[in-house]
MITI-296867 format. One record per residue (C-alpha): x, y, z; residue in one letter. Coordinates in steps of 0.05 Angstrom, whole numbers, padded with zeros to 5 digits, always signed. Last residue first. Example, Ala and Ser with C-alpha at 12.3 -4.5 7.8 and 13.67 -1.06 7.14 Angstrom:
// residues 2
+00273-00021+00143s
+00246-00090+00156a
END
This chain:
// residues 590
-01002+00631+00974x
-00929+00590+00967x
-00882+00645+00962x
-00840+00629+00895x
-00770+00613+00899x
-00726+00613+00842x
-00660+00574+00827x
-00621+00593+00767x
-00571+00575+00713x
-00540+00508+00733x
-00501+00470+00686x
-00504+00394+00711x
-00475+00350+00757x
-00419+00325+00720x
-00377+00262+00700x
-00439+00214+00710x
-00461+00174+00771x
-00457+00243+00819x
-00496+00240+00884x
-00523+00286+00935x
-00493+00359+00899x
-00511+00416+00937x
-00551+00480+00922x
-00547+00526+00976x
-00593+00582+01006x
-00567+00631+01059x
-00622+00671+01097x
-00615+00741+01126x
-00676+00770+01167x
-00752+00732+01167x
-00752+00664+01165x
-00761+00614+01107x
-00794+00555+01101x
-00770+00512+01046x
-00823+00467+00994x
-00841+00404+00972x
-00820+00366+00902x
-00774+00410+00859x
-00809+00446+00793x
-00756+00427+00739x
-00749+00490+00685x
-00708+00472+00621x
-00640+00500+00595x
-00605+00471+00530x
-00538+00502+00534x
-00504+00433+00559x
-00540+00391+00505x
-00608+00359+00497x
-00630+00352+00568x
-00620+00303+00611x
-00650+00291+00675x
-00623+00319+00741x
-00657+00303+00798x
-00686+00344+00861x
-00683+00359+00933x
-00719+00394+00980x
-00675+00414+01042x
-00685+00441+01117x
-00637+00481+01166x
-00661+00549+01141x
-00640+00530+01069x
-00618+00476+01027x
-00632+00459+00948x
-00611+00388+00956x
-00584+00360+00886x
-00579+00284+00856x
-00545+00275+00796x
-00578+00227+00742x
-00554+00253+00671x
-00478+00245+00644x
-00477+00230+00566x
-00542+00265+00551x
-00514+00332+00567x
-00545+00369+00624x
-00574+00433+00623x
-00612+00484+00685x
-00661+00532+00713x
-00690+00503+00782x
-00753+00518+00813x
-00767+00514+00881x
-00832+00523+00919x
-00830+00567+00978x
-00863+00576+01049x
-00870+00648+01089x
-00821+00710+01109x
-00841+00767+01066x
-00773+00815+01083x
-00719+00758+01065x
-00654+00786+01062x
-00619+00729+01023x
-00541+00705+01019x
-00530+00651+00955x
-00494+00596+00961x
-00461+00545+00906x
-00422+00480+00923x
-00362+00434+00899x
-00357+00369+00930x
-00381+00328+00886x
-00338+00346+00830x
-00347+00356+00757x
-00386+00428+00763x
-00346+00457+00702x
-00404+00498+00701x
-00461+00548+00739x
-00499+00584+00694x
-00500+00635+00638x
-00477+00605+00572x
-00509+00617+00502x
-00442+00629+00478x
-00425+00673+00527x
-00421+00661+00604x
-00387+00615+00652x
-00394+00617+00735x
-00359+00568+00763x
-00351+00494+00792x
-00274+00469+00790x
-00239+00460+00867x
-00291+00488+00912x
-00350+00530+00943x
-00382+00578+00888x
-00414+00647+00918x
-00479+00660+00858x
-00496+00723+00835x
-00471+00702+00765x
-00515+00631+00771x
-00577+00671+00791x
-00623+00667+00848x
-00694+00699+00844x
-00729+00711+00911x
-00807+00727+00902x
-00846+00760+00949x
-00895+00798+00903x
-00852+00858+00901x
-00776+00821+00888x
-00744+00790+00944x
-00674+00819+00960x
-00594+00792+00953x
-00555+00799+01014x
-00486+00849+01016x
-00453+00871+01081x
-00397+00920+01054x
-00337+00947+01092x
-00291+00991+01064x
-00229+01014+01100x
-00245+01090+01130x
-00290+01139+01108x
-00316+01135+01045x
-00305+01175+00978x
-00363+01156+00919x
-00336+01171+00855x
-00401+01153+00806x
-00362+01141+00739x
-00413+01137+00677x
-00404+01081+00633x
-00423+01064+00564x
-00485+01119+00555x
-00437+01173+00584x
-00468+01228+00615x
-00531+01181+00635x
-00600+01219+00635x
-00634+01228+00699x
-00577+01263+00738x
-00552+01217+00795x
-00580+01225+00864x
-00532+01166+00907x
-00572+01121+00951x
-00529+01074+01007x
-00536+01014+01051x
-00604+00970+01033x
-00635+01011+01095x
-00619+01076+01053x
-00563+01122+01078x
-00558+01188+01028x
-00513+01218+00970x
-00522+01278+00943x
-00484+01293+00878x
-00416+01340+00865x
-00404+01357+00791x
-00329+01337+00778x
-00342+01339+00707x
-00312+01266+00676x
-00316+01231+00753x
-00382+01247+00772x
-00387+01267+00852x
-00402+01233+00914x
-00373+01252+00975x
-00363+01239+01060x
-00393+01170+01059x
-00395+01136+01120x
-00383+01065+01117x
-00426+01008+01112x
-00437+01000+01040x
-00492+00939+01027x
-00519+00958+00966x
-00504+01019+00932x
-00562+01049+00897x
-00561+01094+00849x
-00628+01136+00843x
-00644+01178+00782x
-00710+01134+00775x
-00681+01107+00703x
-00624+01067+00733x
-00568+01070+00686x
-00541+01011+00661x
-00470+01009+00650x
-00450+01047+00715x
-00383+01047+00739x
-00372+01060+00808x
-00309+01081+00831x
-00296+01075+00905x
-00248+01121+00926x
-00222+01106+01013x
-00155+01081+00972x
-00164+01062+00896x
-00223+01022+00882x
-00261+00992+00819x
-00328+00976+00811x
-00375+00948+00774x
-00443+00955+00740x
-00517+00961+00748x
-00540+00899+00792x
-00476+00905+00830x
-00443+00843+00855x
-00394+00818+00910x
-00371+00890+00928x
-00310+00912+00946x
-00285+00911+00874x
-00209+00899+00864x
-00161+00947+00861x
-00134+01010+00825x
-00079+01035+00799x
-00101+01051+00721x
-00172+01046+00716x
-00219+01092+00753x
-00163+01150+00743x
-00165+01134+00671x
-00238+01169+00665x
-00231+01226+00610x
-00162+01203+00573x
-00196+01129+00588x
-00259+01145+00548x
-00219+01167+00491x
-00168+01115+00493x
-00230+01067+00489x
-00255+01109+00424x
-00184+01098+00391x
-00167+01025+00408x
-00238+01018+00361x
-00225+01055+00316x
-00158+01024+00306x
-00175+00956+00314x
-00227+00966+00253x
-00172+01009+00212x
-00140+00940+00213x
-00064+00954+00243x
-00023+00960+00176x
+00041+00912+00160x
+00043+00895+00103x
+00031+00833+00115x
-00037+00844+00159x
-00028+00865+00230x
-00063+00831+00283x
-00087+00871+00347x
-00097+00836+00419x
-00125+00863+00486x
-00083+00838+00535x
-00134+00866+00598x
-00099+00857+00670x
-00143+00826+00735x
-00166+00852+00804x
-00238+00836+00786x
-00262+00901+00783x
-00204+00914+00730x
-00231+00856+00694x
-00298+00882+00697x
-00279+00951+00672x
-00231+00918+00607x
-00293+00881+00585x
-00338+00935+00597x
-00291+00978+00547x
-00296+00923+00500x
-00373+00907+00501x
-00390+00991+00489x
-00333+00997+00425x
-00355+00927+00390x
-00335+00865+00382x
-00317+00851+00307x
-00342+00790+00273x
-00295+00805+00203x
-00260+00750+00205x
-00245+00738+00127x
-00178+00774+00124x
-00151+00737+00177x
-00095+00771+00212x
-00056+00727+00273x
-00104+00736+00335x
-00174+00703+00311x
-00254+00722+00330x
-00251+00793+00327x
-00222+00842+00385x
-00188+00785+00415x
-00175+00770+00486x
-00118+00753+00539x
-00154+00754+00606x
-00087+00779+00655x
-00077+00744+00725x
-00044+00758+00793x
-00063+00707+00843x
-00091+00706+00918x
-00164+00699+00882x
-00160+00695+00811x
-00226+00731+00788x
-00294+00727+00810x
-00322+00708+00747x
-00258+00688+00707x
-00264+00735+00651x
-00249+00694+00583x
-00218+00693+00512x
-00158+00664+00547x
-00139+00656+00624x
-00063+00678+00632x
-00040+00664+00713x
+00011+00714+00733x
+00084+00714+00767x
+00115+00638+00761x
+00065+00574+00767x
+00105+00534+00728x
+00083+00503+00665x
+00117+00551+00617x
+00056+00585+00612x
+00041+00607+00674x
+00077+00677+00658x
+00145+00720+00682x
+00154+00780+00700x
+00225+00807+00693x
+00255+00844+00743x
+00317+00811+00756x
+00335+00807+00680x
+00398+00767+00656x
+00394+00719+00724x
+00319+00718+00721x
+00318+00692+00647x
+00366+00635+00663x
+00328+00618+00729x
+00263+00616+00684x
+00295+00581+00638x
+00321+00519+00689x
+00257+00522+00721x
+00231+00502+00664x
+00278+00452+00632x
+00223+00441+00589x
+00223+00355+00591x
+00216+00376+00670x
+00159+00418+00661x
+00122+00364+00619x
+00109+00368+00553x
+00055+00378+00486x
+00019+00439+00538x
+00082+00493+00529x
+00058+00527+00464x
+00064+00596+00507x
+00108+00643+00545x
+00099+00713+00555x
+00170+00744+00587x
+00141+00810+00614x
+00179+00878+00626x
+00243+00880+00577x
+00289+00927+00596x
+00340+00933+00537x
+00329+00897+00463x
+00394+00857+00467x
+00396+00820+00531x
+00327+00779+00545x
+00312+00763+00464x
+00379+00744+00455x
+00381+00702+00517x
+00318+00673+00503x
+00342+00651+00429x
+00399+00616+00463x
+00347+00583+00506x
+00310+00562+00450x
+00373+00529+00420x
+00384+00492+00489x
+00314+00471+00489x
+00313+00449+00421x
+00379+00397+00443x
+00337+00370+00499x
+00289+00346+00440x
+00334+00310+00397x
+00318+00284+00325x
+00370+00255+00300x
+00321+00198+00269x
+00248+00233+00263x
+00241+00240+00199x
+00195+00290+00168x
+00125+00262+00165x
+00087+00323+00192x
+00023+00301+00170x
+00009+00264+00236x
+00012+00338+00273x
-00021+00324+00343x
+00030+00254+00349x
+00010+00186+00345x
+00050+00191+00262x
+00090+00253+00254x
+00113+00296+00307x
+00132+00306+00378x
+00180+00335+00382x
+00226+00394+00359x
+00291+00379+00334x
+00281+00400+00270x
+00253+00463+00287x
+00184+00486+00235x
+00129+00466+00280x
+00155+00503+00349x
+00118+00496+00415x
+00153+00540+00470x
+00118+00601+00436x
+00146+00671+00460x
+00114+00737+00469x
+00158+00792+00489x
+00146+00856+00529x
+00165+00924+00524x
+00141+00974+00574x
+00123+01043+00550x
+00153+01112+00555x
+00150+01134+00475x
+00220+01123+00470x
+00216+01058+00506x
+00160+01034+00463x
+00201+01061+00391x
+00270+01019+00411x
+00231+00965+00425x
+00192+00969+00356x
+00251+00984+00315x
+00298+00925+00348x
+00234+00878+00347x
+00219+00892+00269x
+00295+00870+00250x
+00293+00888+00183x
+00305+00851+00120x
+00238+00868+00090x
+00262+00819+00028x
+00258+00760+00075x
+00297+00704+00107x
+00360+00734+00132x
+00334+00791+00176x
+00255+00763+00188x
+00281+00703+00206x
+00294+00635+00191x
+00364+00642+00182x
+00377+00608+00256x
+00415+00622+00313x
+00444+00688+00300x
+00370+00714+00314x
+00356+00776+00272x
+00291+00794+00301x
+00214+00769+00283x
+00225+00702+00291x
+00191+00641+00250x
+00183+00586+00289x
+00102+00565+00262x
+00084+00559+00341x
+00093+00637+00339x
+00163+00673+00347x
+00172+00745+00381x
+00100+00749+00383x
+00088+00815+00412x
+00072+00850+00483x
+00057+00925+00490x
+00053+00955+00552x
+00020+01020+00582x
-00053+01017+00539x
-00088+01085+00539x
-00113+01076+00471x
-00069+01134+00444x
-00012+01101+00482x
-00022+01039+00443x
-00033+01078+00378x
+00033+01116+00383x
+00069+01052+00395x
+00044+01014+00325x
+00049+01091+00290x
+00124+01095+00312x
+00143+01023+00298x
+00123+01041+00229x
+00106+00970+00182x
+00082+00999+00119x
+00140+00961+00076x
+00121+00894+00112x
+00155+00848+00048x
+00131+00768+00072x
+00135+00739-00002x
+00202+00705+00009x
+00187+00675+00075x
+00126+00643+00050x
+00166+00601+00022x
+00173+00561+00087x
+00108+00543+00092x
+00107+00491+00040x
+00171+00454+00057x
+00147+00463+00123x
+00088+00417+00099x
+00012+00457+00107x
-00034+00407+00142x
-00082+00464+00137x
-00102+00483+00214x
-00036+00472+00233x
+00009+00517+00178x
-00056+00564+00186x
-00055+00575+00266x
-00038+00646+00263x
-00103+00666+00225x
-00136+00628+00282x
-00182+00570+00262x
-00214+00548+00189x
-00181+00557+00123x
-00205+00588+00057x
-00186+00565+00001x
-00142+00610-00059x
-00083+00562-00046x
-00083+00570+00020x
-00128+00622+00054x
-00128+00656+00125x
-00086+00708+00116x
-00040+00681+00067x
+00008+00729+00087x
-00012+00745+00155x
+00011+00675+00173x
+00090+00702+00168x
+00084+00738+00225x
+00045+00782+00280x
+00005+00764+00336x
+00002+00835+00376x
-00026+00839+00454x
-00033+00911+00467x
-00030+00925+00548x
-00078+00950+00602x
-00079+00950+00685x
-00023+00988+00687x
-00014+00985+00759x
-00006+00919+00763x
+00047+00915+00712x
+00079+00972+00746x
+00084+00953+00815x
+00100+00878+00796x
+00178+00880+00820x
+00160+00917+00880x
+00111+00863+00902x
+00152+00817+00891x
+00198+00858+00940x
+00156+00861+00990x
+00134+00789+00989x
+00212+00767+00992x
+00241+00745+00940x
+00282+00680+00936x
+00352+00680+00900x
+00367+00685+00831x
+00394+00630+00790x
+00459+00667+00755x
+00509+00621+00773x
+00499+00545+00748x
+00435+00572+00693x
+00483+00622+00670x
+00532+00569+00663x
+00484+00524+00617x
+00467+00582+00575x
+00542+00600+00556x
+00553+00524+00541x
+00495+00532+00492x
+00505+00594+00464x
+00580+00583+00452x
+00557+00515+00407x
+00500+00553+00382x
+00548+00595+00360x
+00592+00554+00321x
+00539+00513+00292x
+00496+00573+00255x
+00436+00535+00264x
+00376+00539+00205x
+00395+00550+00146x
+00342+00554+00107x
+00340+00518+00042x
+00278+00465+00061x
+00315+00462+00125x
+00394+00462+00115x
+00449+00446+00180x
+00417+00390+00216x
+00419+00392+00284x
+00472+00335+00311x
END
């Protein structure tokens, strides 16, 4: 039985959890819905796919302390304070009391999304702490019955997004540190200083009193667009009932889209704080991301990214094929940091100018381009330059097709464009419009078709780097930031990297390779392969995975004139990993 009083909260109203419950299991018996076809999943994500751009908000009781307890400073996510701090529930729960949002204005929160150009907004309905930010009627620990706000902040903001024309979404944490019934905890488990009992405890009963909370969440709020799961790593699909919940939450709302989080596959995969290099091939997928370093509100992160790195953030993933969850955290009263807001503000600027090389589009047709990306939408290829070439000349490498325009997005100026033997020059004005990105709209004729090979520099030269690099297999790619750019994750033997090369100064090469290796897994044996021959080398440690040294190769690869393909593939693997590779270069042997 689930206890009735938590640390004075009561938490389950037994009556209707008792209806909830048997309600929930018949929805699951008659409401699964049946298969989709491809055309119609593809109906169902139209939108979402076309939006391209959403506010992610972590909002609860965590903005309170805001990153201190007791006057000290805590490390980790804002959101993640109860966990980071070994805080008691008994502890926690006061917070309750204090949490008094009086500048909250659903209004404002929804203007500013659609002033930034976003077209959904997803919230944290309940974070891994299990506070809720709607009047459940299955617990008192909620923003209703628990605090002096006494307002149900989802109601206000859902009713606000579909005033305003956008899609409402919900966030919701599987993991919950404050339920009774939720395990594990305590002693072997991630949260030792738990050390409520666990007698009574029962696990399948939590996953009939989240599903209650689903169904709330799913049929009182109107048309909700995304179900956002997370917290769903401490168990198994089965001990979720997974496919269970999603059938519930399909029968209530056909339309729903539904993430990987629940440990099912389901509509979109969710990578975090990260751009998969080439994207999620033959997957939908949306890079989650803060604008500082924590989602829930910390007052003392104040490492903002800034204006030029977020707008290329939300460009690449677009070029990628991927969704942008950009994430605000309100403080306790309930105010969007003016920092968020300037910054939501200048994208929504750009975007009012340039949205049409955003929203609707597709994935890049090119491999690489050494001065941007670019997105597409029909025979329009947008090209987005970041850096702008000095010479007034844009190329655009390997294009096949005719092109019958080029003009600049933002004025509509028309620019000559010309066949070059690389595949295409655009004349661009000498000075960049836009010093972020300028949008080149080149129109071709017919479906794209691009035949794309790396060059030698001037003095013969042939420099291959990790983020130009085609990866072959299961877990090798490309990372970068924090002082990574290279080749990683490279833990199985099988796994490859290529690179395509027009060689124009045919001749013999010496290889040098760019790369780390932790001490723990050294001794991998490589072959650097091309034209039908191989030179191979070693991997020695170096002192950590982003400490990079140069390793001149033994011998030398002859290379033919035309299109060459170089490889780099693992001969032997003693440790875990080969090693974090960040370049090869060949140098003409004179």
């Amino acid at each position: 039985m689930m206890s009735s009083l938590v640390g004075g909260f009561r938490l389950v109203r037994v009556a209707l959890v008792a209806v909830a419950m048997l309600t929930c299991a018949a929805a699951t018996a008659q409401d699964a819905p049946k298969a989709e076809t491809k055309e119609q999943r593809d109906q169902r994500m139209a939108w979402w796919r076309e939006a391209k751009y959403g506010m992610f908000i972590h909002w609860g009781l965590y903005a309170v302390p805001a990153g201190e307890w007791h006057g000290n400073p805590v490390g980790g996510a804002g959101e993640w304070i109860m966990f980071s701090g070994h805080i008691p529930v008994a502890d926690y729960e006061p917070l309750a009391k204090q949490f008094n949002p009086v500048r909250f204005n659903a209004a404002e929160w929804v203007s500013l999304a659609k002033r930034a150009g976003m077209k959904y907004i997803v919230i944290t309905s309940k974070h891994h702490d299990g506070f809720c930010l709607w009047d459940s009627k299955l617990t008192d620990y909620d923003v209703v019955d628990a605090t002096p706000f006494g307002r149900d902040i989802l109601k206000e903001l859902s009713d606000e997004v579909h005033r305003q024309g956008l899609k409402m979404c919900f966030y919701h944490s599987i993991l919950d540190w404050h339920h009774p019934d939720y395990l594990p905890r305590g002693e072997g488990s991630p949260r030792p200083w738990d050390t409520r009992p666990t007698d009574g405890a029962d696990f399948d009963r939590y996953i009939k009193y989240m599903k209650g909370q689903l169904r709330e969440l799913v049929t009182r709020y109107g048309d909700i667009g995304v179900l956002w799961f997370d917290g769903g790593w401490e168990h198994s699909p089965e001990e979720l009932h997974s496919q269970e919940i999603v059938d519930l939450l399909r029968g209530l709302q056909p339309e729903i889209i539904i993430n990987n989080r629940i440990n099912l596959p389901q509509d979109f995969d969710t990578p975090e704080q990260t751009i998969p290099a080439t994207g999620t091939p033959d997957r939908d997928w949306e890079t989650c991301m803060t604008m500082n370093g924590t989602w829930g509100f910390h007052r003392h992160d104040l490492n903002w990214k800034s204006v030029p790195d977020l707008l290329h953030m939300l460009i690449d993933i677009a070029s990628k094929g991927g969704n942008y969850l950009l994430n605000v955290g309100p403080n306790e009263l309930g105010e969007i940091p003016e920092a968020s807001v300037e910054r939501l503000t200048a994208i929504g600027d750009w975007l009012k100018v340039n949205g049409d090389s955003l929203y609707g589009t597709t994935a890049s047709v090119f491999p690489r381009l050494p001065w941007g990306r670019c997105t597409r939408k029909g025979q329009k290829l947008f090209l987005h330059v970041f850096d702008w070439p000095q010479d007034g000349k844009l190329e655009v490498p390997g294009l096949q097709n005719e092109v019958t325009e080029a003009k600049l997005l933002a004025t509509g100026k028309k620019l000559k464009a010309a066949r070059s033997e690389a595949g295409w020059v655009v004349d661009i004005p000498t000075q960049a419009p836009d010093p972020i990105d300028t949008v080149v709209v080149v129109t071709i004729r017919g479906e794209p078709t691009v035949e794309y090979s790396l060059r030698q520099s001037a003095d013969g030269a042939i420099e291959l780097r990790a983020m130009d690099a085609t990866v072959h297999g299961e877990n090798a790619r490309y990372e970068s930031g924090g002082d990574r750019d290279n080749i990683g994750y490279w833990v199985k033997p099988t796994d490859w990297v290529s690179w395509d090369v027009l060689v124009e100064k045919p001749g013999s090469f010496r290889v040098k390779v760019t790369y780390a290796c932790d001490p723990a897994t050294p001794g991998a044996e490589f072959d650097v392969e091309a034209g039908g021959a191989s030179v191979r080398g070693k991997v020695r440690a170096t002192e950590s995975w982003t400490q990079f040294v140069d390793a001149d190769l033994e011998g030398a690869l002859k290379l033919d004139k035309g299109k060459a393909t170089i490889a780099v593939r693992p001969a032997s693997m003693p440790g875990y990993a080969v090693m974090n590779l960040k370049a090869v270069r060949l140098e003409p042997v004179r």
